[in-house]
C-alpha positions in Angstrom: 0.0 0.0 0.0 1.3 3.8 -1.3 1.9 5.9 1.9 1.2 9.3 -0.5 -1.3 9.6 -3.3 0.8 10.7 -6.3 -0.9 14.0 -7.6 1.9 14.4 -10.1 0.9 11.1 -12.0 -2.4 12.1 -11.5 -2.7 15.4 -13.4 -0.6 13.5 -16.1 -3.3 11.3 -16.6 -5.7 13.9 -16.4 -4.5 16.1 -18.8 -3.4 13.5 -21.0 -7.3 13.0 -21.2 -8.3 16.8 -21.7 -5.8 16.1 -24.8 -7.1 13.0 -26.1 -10.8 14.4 -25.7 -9.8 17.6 -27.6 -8.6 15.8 -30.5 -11.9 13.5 -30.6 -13.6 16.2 -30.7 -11.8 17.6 -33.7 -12.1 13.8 -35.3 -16.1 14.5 -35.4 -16.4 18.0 -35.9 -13.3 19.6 -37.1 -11.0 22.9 -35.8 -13.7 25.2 -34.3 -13.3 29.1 -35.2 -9.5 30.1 -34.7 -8.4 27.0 -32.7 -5.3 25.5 -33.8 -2.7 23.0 -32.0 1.3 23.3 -31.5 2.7 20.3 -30.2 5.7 18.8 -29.0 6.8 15.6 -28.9 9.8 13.3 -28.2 10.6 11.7 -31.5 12.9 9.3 -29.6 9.8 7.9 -27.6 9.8 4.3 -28.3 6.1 4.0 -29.4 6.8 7.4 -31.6 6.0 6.4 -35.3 7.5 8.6 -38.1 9.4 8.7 -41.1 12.7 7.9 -41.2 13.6 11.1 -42.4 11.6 13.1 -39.9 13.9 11.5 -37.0 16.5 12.1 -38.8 16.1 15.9 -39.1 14.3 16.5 -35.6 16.4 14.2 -33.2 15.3 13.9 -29.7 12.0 16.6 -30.4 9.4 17.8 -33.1 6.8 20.6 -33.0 4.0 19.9 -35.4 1.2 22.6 -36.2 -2.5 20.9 -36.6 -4.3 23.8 -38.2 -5.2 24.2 -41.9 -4.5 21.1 -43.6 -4.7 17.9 -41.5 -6.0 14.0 -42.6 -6.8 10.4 -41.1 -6.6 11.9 -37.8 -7.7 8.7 -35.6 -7.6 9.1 -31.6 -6.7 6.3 -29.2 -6.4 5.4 -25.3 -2.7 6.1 -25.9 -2.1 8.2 -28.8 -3.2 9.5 -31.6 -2.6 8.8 -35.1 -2.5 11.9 -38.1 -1.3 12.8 -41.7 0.5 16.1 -42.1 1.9 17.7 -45.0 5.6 18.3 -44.5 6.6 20.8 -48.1 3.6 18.9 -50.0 4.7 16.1 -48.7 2.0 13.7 -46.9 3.1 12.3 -43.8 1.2 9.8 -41.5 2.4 10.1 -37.6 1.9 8.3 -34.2 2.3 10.1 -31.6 1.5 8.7 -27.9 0.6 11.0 -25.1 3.3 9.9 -23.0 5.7 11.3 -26.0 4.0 14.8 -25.7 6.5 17.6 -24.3 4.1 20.5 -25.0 0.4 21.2 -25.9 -0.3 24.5 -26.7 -3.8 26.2 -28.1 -2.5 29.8 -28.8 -5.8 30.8 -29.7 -6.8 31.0 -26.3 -3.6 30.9 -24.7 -3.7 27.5 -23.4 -0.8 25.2 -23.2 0.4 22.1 -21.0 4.2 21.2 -20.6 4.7 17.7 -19.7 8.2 17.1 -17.9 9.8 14.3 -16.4 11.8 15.6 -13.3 13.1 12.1 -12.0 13.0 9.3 -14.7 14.0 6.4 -12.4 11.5 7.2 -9.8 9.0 7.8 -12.3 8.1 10.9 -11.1 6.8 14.1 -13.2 5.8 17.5 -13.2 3.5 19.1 -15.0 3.2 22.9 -15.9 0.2 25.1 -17.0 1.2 28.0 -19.6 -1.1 31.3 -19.7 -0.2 34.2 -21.5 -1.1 37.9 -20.6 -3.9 39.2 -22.8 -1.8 42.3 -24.2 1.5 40.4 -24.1 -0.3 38.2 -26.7 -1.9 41.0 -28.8 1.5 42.6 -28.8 2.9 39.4 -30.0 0.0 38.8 -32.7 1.3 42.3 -34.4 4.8 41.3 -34.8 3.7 37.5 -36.1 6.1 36.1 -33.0 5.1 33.6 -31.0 4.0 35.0 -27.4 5.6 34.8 -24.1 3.9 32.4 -21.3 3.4 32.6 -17.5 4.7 29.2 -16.3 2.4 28.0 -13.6 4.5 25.0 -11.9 2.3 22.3 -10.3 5.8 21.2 -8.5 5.3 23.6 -5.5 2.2 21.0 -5.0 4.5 17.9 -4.6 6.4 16.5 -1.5 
């Protein structure tokens, strides 16, 4: 029996969920309005399926953009599945939740980083980004991604 409930693995789970629900419901019904999805990944993640090529050129991470153009996206208990086009180039990815570094909605300035603070222990942190409204209009005028506030969930943790 666990002497401490372990919040950290927890909110993993958790948000691991908000993600996979988002994407189902972009499977049935598409990007909504101005929603669209940066997201990080480790491309060294054993379950990670890519192109050759792709690891090849973005060893160890890859951001991908799901906005315009996006196909076959199919969304699982632990991962999803989606064809990009990489300079007209058709791609098909997996991409497990557990590879996901960052999730970020910059439409509404929402964005989850996933770290791992202690790999053997299994232990991980998880942040919640949120940017100032005129910090992100600023940044909308120059086309530059926006700063975030960092909200650490470690200051939670024992």
């Amino acid at each position: 029996m666990n002497t401490t409930i372990d919040y950290g693995n927890l909110m993993h789970r958790a948000m691991r969920g908000l993600i996979q629900q988002v994407l189902n419901g972009i499977k049935k019904d598409g990007l909504p309005g101005q929603h669209h999805f940066f997201i990080t990944f480790d491309t060294m993640h054993p379950d990670v399926e890519i192109a050759d090529w792709l690891s090849d050129r973005y060893p160890g991470e890859m951001t991908v953009v799901i906005q315009h153009w996006f196909a076959d996206l199919d969304v699982t208990n632990d991962g999803f599945t989606i064809t990009l086009n990489f300079g007209d180039n058709p791609e098909t990815l997996y991409i497990p939740y557990d590879a996901i570094k960052t999730f970020v909605d910059p439409s509404v300035e929402f964005g989850l980083r996933f770290e791992s603070q202690d790999e053997e222990a299994g232990s991980t942190a998880l942040e919640v980004e949120e940017a100032p409204m005129d910090e992100m209009v600023e940044d909308e005028k120059d086309g530059m991604p926006h700063e975030a506030e960092v909200v650490s969930l470690d200051k939670f943790r024992k």
